[in-house]
KOLLOFI-27530 format. One line per field, with one value per residue (C-alpha): residue number from 1; residue in three letters; x, y, z. Coordinates in steps of 0.2 Angstrom, whole numbers, always signed. Example, Ala and Ser with C-alpha at 12.3 -4.5 7.8 and 13.67 -1.06 7.14 Angstrom:
2
k: 1 / 2
r: ALA / SER
c1: +62 / +68
c2: -22 / -5
c3: +39 / +36
This chain:
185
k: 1 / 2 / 3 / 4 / 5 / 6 / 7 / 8 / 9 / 10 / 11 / 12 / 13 / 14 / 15 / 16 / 17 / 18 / 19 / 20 / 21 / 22 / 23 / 24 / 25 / 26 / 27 / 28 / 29 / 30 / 31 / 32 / 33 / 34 / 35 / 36 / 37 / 38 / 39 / 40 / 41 / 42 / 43 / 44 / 45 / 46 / 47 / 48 / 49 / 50 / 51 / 52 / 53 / 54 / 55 / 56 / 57 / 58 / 59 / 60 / 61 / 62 / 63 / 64 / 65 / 66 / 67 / 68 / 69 / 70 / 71 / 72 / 73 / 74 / 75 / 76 / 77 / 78 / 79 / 80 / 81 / 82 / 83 / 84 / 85 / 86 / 87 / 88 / 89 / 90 / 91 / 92 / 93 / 94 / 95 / 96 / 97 / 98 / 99 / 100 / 101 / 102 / 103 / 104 / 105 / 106 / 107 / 108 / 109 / 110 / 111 / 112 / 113 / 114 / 115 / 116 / 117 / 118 / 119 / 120 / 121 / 122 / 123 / 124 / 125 / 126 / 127 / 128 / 129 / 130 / 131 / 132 / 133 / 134 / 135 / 136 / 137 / 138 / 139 / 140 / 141 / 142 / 143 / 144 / 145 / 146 / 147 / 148 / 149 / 150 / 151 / 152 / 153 / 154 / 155 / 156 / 157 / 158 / 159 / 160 / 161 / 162 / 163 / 164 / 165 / 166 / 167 / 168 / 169 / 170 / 171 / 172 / 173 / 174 / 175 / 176 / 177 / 178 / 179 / 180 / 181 / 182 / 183 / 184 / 185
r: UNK / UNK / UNK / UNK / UNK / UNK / UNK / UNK / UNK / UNK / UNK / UNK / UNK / UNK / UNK / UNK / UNK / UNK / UNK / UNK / UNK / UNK / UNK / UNK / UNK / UNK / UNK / UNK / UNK / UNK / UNK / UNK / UNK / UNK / UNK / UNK / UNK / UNK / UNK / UNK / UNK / UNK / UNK / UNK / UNK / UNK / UNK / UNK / UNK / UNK / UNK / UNK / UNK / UNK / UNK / UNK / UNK / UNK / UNK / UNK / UNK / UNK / UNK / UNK / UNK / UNK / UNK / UNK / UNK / UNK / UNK / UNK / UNK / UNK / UNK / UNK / UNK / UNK / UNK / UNK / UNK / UNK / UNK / UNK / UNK / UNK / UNK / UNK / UNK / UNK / UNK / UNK / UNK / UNK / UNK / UNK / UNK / UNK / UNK / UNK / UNK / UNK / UNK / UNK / UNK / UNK / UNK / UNK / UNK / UNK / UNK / UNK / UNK / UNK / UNK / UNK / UNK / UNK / UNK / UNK / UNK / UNK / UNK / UNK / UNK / UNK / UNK / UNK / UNK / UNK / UNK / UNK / UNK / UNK / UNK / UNK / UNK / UNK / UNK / UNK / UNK / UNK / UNK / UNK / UNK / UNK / UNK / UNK / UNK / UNK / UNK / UNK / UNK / UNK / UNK / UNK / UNK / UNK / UNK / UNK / UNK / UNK / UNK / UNK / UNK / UNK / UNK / UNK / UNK / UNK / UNK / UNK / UNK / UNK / UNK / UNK / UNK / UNK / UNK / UNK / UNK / UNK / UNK / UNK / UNK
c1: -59 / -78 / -83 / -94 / -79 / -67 / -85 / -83 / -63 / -67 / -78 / -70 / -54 / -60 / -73 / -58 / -49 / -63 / -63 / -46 / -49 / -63 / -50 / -36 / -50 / -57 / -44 / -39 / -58 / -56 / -42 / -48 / -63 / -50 / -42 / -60 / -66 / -51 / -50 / -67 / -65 / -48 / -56 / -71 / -62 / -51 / -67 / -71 / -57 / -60 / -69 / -84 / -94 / -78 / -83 / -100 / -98 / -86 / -99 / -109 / -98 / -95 / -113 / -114 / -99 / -106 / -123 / -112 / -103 / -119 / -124 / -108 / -112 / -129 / -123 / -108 / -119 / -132 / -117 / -119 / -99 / -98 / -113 / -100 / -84 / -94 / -99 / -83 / -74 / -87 / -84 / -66 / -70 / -78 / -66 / -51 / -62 / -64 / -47 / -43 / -55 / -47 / -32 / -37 / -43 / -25 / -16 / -28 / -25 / -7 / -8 / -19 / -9 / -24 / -16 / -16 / -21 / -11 / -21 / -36 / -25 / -14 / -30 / -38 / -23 / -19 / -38 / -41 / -24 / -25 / -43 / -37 / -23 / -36 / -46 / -33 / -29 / -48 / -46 / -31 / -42 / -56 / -48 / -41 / -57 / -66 / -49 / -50 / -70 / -71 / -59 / -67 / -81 / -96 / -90 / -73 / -82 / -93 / -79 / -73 / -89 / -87 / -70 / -78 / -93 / -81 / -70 / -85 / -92 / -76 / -82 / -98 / -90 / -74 / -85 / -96 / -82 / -70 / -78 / -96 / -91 / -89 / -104 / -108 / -114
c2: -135 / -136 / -125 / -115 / -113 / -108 / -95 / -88 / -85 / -77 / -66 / -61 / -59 / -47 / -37 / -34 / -29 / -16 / -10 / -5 / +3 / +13 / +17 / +25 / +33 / +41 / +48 / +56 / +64 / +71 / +80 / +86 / +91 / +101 / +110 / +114 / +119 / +131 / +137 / +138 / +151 / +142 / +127 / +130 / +142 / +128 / +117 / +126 / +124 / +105 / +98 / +93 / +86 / +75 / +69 / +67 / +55 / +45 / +45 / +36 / +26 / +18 / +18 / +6 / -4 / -7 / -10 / -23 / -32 / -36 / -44 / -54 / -60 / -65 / -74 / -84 / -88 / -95 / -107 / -97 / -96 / -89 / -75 / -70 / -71 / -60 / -46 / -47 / -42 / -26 / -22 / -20 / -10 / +0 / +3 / +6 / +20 / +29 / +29 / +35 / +48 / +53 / +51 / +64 / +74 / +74 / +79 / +94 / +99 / +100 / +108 / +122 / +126 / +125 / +120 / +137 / +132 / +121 / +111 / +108 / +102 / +89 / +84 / +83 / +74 / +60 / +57 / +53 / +46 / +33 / +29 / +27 / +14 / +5 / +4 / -2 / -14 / -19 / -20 / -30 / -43 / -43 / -46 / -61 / -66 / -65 / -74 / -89 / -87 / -106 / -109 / -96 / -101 / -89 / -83 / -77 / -67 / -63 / -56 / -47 / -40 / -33 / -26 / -18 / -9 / +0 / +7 / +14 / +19 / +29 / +39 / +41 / +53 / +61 / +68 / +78 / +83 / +87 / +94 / +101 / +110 / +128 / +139 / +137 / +147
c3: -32 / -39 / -51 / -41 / -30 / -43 / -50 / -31 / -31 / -47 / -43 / -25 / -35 / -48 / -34 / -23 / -38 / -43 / -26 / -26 / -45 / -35 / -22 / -34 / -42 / -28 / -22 / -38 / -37 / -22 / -26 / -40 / -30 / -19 / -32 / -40 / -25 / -21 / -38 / -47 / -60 / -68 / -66 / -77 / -88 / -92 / -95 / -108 / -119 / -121 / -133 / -125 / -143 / -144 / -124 / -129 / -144 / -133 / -120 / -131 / -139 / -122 / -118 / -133 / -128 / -113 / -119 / -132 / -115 / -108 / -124 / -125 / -107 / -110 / -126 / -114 / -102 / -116 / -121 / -138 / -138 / -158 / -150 / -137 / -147 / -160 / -148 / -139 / -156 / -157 / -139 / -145 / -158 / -148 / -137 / -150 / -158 / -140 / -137 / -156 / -155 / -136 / -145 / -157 / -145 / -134 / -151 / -154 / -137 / -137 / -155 / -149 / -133 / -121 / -104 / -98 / -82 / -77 / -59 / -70 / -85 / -74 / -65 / -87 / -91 / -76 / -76 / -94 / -95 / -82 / -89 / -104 / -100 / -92 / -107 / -116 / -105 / -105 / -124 / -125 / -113 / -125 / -138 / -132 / -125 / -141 / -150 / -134 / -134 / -136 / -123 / -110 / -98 / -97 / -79 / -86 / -99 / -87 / -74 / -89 / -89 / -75 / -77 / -95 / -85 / -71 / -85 / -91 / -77 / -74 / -90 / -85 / -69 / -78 / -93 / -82 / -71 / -84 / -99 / -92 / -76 / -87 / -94 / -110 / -122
């Protein structure tokens, strides 16, 4: 196999992949788009406990982290392989302080009692739970990448890429669905 045989494999590999992500997801956002259709007031009165400051500063912090992949990317496919590694490490980091700061933000949740209403809290809790296992997973890949970055070719970290980008994209859809569908004051 050639290399722009095994950069196709790759690529079909990981796009089928994502597509499947976008499947489970999908269906998770449509049933929460069932349940807050069919029950509007719970929902957003549920919204309204989360910390939403606490969903915006992870917003942009995966803003950046994406904004940091991108860089890593153009820097592997510049043969700059120290330039990737070195971004790939702040990716990580990035990612780590999302899921501390989500972490954080689970702990005051189940200290302050706030999963009065129980649809809207499963649907908060399977959603940002399932992201955030796939951010972890998406961590533990950079983190290699960045350790192996000598070793990786600049469409691996570029498939990676893509895989960092959906994870984030994820975010981009459960923040506003989650944390912004109440009235605030």
């Amino acid at each position: 196999m050639d290399r722009n045989q095994q950069h196709q494999s790759y690529s079909l590999g990981m796009w089928i992949f994502l597509g499947s992500e976008l499947m489970l997801f999908g269906g998770l956002f449509l049933a929460y788009s069932y349940g807050r259709f069919y029950h509007q007031s719970e929902f957003a009165r549920a919204s309204l406990q989360l910390e939403w400051l606490l969903g915006a500063v992870n917003t942009a912090v995966l803003l950046t982290s994406s904004t940091v992949m991108a860089f890593a990317v153009d820097r592997g496919e510049r043969g700059d392989r120290g330039g990737a590694a070195r971004r790939l490490w702040l990716t990580a980091l990035l990612g780590l302080v999302f899921l501390g700061i989500k972490g954080y933000e689970w702990s005051l949740e189940h200290s302050q009692g706030v999963v009065g209403e129980r649809l809207f809290f499963f649907f908060y809790f399977t959603l940002t739970g399932l992201h955030a296992f796939h951010l972890t997973l998406g961590v533990l890949a950079v983190l290699f990448f960045a350790w192996r970055a000598g070793y990786r070719s600049a469409d691996e970290i570029m498939i990676l890429g893509l895989y960092w980008h959906l994870v984030d994209l994820l975010w981009f859809f459960l923040y506003p669905l989650l944390y912004l569908i109440g009235t605030r004051p």
